[in-house]
N, C-alpha and C positions, 0 to 999 in steps of 0.2 A: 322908426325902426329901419335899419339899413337890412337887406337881403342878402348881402353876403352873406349876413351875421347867421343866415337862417341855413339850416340841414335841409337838403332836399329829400334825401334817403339816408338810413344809419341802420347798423345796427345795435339794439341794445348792449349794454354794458353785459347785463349778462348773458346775454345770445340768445336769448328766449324768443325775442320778437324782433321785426325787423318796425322800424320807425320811420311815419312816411308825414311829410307836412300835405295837409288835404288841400290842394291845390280847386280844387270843385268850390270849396267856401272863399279862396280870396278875391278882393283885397277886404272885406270886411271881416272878416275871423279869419286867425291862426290859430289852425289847430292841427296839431299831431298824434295822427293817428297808431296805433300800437296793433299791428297783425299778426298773428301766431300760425294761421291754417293758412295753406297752399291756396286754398277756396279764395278767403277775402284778399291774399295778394292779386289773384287772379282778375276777381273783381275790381280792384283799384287800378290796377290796369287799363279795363277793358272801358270804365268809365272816366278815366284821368285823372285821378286824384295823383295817382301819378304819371306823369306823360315829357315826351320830349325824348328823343333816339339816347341818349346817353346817358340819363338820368333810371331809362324804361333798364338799360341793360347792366348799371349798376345795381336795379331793384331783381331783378333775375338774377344775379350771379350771386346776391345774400338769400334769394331766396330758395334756390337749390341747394344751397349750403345747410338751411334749417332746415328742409324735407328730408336731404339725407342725414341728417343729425338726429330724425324720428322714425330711420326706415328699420323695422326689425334686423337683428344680430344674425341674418343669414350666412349661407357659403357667399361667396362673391357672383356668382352667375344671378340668385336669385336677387342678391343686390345691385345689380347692375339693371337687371330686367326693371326693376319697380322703380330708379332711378329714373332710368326711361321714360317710361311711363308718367311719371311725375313730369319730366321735361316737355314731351308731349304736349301734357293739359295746359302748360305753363305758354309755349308757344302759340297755343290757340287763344290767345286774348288781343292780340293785336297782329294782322297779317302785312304790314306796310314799315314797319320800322326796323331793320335788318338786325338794328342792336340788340334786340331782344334776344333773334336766333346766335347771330356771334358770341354774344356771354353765354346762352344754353349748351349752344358746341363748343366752348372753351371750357367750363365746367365738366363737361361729360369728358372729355379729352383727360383730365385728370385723373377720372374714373379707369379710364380704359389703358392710361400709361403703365399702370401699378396695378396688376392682378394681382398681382401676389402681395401688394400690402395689406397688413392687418385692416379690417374695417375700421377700428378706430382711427388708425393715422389718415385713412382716406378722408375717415369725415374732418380730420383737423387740417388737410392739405384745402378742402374746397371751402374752409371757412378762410385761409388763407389764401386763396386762390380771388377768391370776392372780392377780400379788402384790396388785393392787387390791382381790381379792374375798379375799382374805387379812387385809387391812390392815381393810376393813370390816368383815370378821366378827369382829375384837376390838373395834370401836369398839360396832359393834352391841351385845356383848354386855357390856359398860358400861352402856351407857343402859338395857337391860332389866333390867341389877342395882340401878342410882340409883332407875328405877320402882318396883322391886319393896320395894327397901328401906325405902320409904317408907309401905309399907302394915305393915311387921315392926312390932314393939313389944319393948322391952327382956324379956327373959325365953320369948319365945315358941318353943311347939314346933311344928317345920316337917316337915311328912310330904314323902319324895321318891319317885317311882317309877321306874327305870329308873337312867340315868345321861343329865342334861340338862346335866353339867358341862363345865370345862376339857377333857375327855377327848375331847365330845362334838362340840366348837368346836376352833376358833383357841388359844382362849385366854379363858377367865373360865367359859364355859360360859352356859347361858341361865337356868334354871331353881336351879343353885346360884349364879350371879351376885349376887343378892343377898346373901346369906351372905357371899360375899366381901369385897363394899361395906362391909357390917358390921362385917368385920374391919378393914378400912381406918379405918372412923369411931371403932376403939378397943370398937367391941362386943362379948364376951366371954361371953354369957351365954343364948346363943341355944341351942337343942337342936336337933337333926336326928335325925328317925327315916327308916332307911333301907331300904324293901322291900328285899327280896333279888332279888326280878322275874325268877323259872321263867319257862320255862326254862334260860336263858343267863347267869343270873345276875349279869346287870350292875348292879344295885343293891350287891350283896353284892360282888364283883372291882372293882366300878371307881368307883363313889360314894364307898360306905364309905372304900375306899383314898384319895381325893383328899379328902374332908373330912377325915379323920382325921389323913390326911400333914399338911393346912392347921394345925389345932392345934383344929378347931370339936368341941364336943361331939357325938357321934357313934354312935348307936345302931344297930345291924343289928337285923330283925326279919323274920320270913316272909310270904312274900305273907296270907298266913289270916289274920295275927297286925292287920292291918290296924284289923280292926273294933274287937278289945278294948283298943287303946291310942286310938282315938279316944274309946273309949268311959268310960277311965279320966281323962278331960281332959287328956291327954299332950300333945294334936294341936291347934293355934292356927289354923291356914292351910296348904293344902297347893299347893307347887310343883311345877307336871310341865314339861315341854318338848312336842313334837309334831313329828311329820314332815311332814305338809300341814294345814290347814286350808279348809275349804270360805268360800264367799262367807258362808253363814248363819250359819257360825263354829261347825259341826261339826266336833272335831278329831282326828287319827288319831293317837295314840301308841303305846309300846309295849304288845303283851296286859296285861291286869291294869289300864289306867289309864281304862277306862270304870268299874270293881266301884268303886276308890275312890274316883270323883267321887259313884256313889250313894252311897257310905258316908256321904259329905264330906256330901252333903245332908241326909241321916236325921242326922247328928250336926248339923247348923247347924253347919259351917265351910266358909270362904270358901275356893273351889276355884279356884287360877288355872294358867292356861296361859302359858306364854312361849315367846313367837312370835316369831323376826325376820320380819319382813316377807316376805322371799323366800320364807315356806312358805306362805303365803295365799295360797291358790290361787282367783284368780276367776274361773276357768273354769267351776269344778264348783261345784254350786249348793247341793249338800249330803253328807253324808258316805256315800251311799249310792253316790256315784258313784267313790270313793275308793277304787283296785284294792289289794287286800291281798294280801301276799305270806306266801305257804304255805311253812313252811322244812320241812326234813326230820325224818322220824320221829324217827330216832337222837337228834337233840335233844333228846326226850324222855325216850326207854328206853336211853339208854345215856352220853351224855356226864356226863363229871364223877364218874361209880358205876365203882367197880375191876369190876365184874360186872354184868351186864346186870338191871333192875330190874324189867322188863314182864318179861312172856309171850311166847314167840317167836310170831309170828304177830298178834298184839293189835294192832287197828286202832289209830293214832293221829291224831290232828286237832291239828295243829301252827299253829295261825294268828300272824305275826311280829305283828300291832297289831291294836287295835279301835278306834273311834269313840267318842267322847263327847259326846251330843249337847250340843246349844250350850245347852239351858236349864238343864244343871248345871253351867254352865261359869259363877262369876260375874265373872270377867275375861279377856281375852287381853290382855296386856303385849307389848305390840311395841315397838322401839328410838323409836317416833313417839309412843308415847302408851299409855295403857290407856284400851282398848276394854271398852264393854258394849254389854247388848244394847240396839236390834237391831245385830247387829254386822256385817253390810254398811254399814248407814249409819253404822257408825262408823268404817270401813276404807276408807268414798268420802270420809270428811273428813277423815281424814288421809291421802288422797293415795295411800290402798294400791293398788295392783289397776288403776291407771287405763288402762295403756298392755294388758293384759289382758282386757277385755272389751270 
């Protein structure tokens, strides 16, 4: 089974439900799950069935569309308020991935353009408004692969951390986009080494499985194992993804993808991030300002182990992402361009962030 092949998000044919693949059960079951209440998209969120910054904010922008497709036939004020509201709850499921809130306030943005359109046409503008931010996030993640590809070289090995793939998106992915291109251009030859990324292990469930479904050469390896395959000259260039990015081009990804931008440096290899645009956040000025989300113990001491592995009682520090500051970062690949540093000034010249600060 190639992972292209596969929907990350949809929405049903007849609009009723939005269609998620439960990213929780791979690589041993596919299965696609069918949500109709605001509740369990919330929930699939908040536990990852659906997860990854572009894929989280394609699933919010169909799923405001179905909330206001169920909101009573009020005046528009009162539709507006419960809309809100709705958005609200929706943005409380994950506080670190900016895409979320971007498609939330690009949705409401529709609302608020058009007072005086009939309720009906609103709700047919934000079901079209969705498929928009659908339709972008494959295009985007094209041009961040045609970028990316062009810094590869025939025979190079690509270190990944997390899952920045097809899985992660729409479709292509951000961070394995390249790889893809590659294959497109008849490239065959490239290697991918792929954290496992402890926790949650989406390097290991859901990278591995999508490059390896693709036909790309394909190595698993443990977070630790990091240092001694750079160090063996395995590792060429390392691709990550991110959830937000600060104006300085401080960027938060998953735990584990600050250790190997330092690795990446001590070795001299080129360390890039791919970014669609919508994670650049020019609000926050630098990654200190960038709220991290704490997930639960059990993720540690218990998920994945037929028996529990900790000590009962044994403190655990669960943190979902870290920062990588911007001076080990030697590019951000956005669908506009690759950015260096200083990379505000290069995020004001391509047009990033403008209607944002």
């Amino acid at each position: 089974m190639n992972a292209l092949e596969l929907d990350t998000v949809r929405l049903s044919a007849d609009r009723s439900c939005l269609e998620i693949l439960d990213q929780t059960l791979l690589p041993g079951t596919v299965k696609v799950r069918k949500l109709s209440r605001l509740e369990d998209i919330w929930e699939a969120i908040r536990v990852l069935r659906v997860r990854g910054a572009p894929a989280i904010g394609v699933c919010a922008g169909y799923a405001m569309a179905l909330a206001a497709s169920r909101l009573p036939d009020t005046d528009y004020d009162a539709f507006l308020a419960a809309f809100r509201e709705q958005k609200a709850y929706l943005a409380s499921a994950r506080p670190t991935a900016v895409n979320l809130f971007w498609a939330l306030d690009r949705m409401e943005r529709v609302v608020t353009s058009a007072p005086d359109a009939p309720l009906a046409e609103l709700r047919e503008r934000l079901f079209a408004e969705a498929q928009r931010i659908r339709d972008e996030d494959v295009a985007i993640s094209r041009s961040i692969g045609r970028i990316g590809f062009g810094l590869l070289r025939h025979g190079d090995g690509i270190l990944t951390h997390c899952n920045a793939g097809t899985l992660a998106t729409a479709k292509y992915g951000t961070a394995t986009a390249p790889l893809y291109v590659a294959l497109e251009n008849g490239w065959h030859d490239l290697r991918v080494y792929c954290d496992e990324t402890r926790p949650l292990l989406q390097g290991a469930r859901l990278t591995a499985f999508e490059l390896h479904s693709a036909g790309i050469d394909t190595t698993l390896i443990c977070d630790g194992m990091a240092s001694i395959t750079m160090q063996r000259g395995l590792v060429n260039i390392v691709f990550v993804g991110c959830d937000r990015v600060a104006r300085n081009g401080d960027a938060a990804n998953k735990i584990g993808t600050s250790g190997v931008a330092i690795l990446a440096r001590y070795y001299g290899i080129p360390f890039y991030v791919c970014a669609p645009s919508s994670t650049i956040d020019m609000s926050i000025a630098h990654g200190g300002e960038i709220p991290i989300e704490e997930r639960p113990p059990e993720e540690v001491t218990e998920m994945w182990y037929r028996e529990r592995m900790a000590p009962e009682g044994v403190k655990v520090c669960n943190p979902a992402f870290d920062v990588t500051d911007h001076s080990l970062i030697t590019g951000i690949i956005t669908e506009k361009g690759l950015c260096t540093a200083p990379y505000e000034d290069a995020f004001r010249a391509l047009g990033i962030g403008r209607e944002e600060v």
